[in-house]
C-alpha positions in Angstrom: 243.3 51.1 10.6 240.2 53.0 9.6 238.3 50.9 12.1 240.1 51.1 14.6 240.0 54.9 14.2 236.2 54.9 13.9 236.3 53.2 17.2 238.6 55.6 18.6 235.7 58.4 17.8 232.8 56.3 18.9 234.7 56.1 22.1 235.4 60.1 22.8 232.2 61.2 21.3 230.9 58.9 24.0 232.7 60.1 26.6 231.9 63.7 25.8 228.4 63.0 25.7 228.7 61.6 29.3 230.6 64.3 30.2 227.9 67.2 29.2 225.4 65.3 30.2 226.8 64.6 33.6 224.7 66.0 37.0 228.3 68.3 37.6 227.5 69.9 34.2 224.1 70.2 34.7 224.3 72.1 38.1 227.1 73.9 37.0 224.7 75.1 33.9 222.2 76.1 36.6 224.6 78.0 38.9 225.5 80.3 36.3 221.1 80.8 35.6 220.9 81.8 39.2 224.4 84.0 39.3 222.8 86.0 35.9 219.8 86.1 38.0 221.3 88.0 41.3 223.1 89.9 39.0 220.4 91.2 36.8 218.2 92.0 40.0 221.2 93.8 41.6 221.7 95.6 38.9 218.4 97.0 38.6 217.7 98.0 41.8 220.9 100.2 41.8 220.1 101.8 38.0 216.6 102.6 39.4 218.1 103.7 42.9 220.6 106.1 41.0 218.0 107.7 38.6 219.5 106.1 35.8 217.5 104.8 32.7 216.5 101.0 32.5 219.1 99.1 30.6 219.3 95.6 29.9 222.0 95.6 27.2 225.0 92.9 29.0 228.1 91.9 27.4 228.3 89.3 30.7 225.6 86.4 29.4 224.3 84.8 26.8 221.1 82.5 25.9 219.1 81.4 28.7 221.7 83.1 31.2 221.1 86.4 29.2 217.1 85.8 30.1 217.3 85.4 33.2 219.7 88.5 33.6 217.0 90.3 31.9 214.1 89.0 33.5 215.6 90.0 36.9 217.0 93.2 36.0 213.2 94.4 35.1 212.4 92.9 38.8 214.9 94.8 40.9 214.5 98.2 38.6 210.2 97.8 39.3 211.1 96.8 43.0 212.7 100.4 43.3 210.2 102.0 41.1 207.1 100.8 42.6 205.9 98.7 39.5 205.2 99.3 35.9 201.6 99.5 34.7 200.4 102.1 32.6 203.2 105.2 33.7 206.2 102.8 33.3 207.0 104.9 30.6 208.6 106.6 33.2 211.5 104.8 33.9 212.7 105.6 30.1 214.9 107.9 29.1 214.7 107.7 25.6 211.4 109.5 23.8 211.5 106.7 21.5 211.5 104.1 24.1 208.5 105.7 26.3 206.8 105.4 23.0 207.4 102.1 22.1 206.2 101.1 25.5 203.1 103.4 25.7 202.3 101.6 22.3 202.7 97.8 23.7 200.8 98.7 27.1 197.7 100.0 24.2 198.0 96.7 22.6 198.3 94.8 25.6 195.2 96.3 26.7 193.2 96.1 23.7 194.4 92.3 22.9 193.1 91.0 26.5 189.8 93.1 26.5 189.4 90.9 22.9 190.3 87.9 24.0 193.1 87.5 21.7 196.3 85.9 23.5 199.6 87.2 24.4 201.4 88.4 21.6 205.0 89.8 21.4 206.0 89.9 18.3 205.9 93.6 16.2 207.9 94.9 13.5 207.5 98.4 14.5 210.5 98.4 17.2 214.3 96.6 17.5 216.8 96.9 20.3 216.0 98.0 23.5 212.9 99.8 22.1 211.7 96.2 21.8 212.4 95.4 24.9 210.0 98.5 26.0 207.5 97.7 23.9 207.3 94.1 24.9 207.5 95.2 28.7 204.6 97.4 28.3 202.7 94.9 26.3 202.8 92.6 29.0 201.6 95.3 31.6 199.1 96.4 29.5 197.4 92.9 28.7 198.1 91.6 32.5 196.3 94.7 33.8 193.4 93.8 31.9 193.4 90.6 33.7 192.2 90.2 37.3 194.1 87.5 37.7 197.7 88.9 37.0 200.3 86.1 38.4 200.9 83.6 40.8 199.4 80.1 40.8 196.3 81.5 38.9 198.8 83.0 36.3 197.6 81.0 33.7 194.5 82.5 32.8 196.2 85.4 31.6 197.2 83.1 28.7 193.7 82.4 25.7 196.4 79.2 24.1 195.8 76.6 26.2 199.1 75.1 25.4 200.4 78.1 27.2 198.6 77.9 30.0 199.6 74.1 30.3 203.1 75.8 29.9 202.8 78.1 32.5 201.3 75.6 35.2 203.8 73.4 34.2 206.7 76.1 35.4 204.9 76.8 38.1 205.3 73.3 39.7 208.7 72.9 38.7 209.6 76.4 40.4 207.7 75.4 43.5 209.3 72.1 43.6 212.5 73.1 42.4 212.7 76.0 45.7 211.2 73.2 48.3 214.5 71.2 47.3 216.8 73.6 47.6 218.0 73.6 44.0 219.0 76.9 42.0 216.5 79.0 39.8 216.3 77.0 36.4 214.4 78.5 33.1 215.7 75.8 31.1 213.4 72.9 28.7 213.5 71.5 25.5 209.4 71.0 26.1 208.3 74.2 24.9 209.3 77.1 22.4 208.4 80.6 21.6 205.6 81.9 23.3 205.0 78.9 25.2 208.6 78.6 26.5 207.8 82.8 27.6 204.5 81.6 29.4 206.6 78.5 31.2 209.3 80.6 32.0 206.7 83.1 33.8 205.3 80.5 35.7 208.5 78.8 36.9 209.2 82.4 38.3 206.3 83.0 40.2 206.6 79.5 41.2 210.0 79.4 42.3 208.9 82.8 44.2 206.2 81.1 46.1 208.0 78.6 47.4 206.4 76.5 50.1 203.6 77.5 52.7 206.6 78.8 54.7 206.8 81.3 51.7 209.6 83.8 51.7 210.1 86.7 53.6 211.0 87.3 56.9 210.3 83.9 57.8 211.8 82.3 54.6 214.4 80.5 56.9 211.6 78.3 57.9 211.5 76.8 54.5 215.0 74.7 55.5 215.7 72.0 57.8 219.7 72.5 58.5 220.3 74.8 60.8 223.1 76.5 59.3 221.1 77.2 56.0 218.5 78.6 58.1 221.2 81.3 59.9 222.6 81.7 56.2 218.7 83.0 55.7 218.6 85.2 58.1 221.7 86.6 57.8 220.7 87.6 54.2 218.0 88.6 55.3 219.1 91.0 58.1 221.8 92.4 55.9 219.6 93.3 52.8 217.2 95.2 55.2 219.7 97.1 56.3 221.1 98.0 53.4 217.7 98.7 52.2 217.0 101.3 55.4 220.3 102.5 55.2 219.9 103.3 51.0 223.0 101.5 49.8 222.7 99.7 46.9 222.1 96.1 46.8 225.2 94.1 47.4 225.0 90.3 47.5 228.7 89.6 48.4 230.0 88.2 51.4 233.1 85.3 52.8 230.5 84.4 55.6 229.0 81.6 53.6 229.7 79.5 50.3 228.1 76.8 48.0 224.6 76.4 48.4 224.3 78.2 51.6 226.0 81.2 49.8 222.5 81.1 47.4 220.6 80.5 50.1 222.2 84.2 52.2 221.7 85.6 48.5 218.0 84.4 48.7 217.4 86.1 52.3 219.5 89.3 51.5 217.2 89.8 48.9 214.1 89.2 50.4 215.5 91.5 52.8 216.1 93.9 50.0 213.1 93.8 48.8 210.9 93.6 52.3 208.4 96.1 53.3 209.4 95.1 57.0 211.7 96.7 59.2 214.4 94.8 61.1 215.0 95.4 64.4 218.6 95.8 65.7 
């Protein structure tokens, strides 16, 4: 009897770890990356467009979805705000948090003008002081650079196992966008620092996407006809809203599944264009 019932376990425990490891699981996993995503970039668009403070504090995600709600709040409140560099103070409400940013952004300058690399960590702020400190930090020690992102991104980086982390996201990003998949930040390959300088590059990758690049003309960057009026639909709708100052709203029943993310790519494009559409 206790055989048999060790048998019985070796056979569920192999079955469940079919089950997680199956390609349904796996795109599942990296639907709900790229829903934290759209939400966190909606989301800060409309805090910045209502003059509220920056706030990435979400009961909604967790782990690597919490990241990438983070990471994409900060995009859509900047997008609003015009950037951060050195007066992105600003967008705090809290003394304490324009502080603890004004104090990373000095760091951050000082540690690239030494050549010392990126560093995060500090025991001088918790919460979402942290958070402000860290954001200025990175401003600070990019705008030192004259290299700031994109495929050159790397350099901003003195550990070269970061920078071979960072090019390493960046041509999974680009590859991941040129076949259609979702945004994903996930690997087991790097950690800590590294696995913040791969998840940078994987962004600007995935940003880039293929000569076609985004924009207007993203549509170009698909092959199916019906993705490609999912695009442009997006597209057309998020520069309206944009024109018209309502806040970002990624929902619509015209389209589901993958060409539901694709509309949500073009809407926020749109969104975020510096182009006008014509009616």
């Amino acid at each position: 009897m206790p055989k048999r019932f060790g048998i019985v376990l070796l056979a569920v425990a192999s079955a469940l770890t079919l089950f997680y490891l199956s390609p349904s699981t796996l795109q599942a996993q990296q639907n709900q990356i790229q829903r934290a995503h759209d939400a966190g970039f909606q989301n800060g668009v409309n805090d910045a467009r209502n003059n509220r403070p920056m706030d990435l504090n979400t009961n909604d995600w967790r782990g690597d979805r919490l990241t990438a709600y983070q990471q994409a709040y900060q995009e859509g409140y900047w997008s609003v705000r015009g950037g951060g560099g050195e007066n992105g103070w600003q967008a705090y409400q809290d003394p304490e948090a324009q502080r603890a940013y004004r104090s990373g952004y000095q760091n951050g300058v000082r540690a690239q003008q030494n050549n010392r690399p990126m560093n995060l960590n500090t025991d001088d702020w918790h919460g979402n002081r942290l958070t402000a400190y860290q954001q200025g930090y990175q401003e600070g020690y990019r705008s030192g650079s004259a290299v700031r992102r994109g495929v050159n991104g790397w350099q901003a980086y003195q550990d070269p196992e970061a920078q071979r982390a960072y090019k390493a996201g960046y041509q999974n990003g680009v590859r991941d966008l040129q076949d259609n998949r979702p945004m994903n930040l996930n690997t087991d390959d790097w950690h800590g620092n590294r696995l913040a300088a791969y998840q940078q590059g994987y962004q600007e990758g995935y940003r880039s996407g293929s000569n076609g690049g985004g924009g207007e003309y993203g549509w170009r960057n698909y092959q199916n006809t019906d993705d490609q009026r999912a695009y442009q639909a997006g597209y057309r709708n998020g520069t309206i809203d944009r024109q018209a100052n309502r806040p970002m709203n990624m929902n619509t029943d015209d389209w589901h599944g993958d060409r539901l993310e694709i509309y949500r790519k073009g809407y926020e494009q749109g969104y975020r264009g510096d182009r006008d559409y014509r009616y």
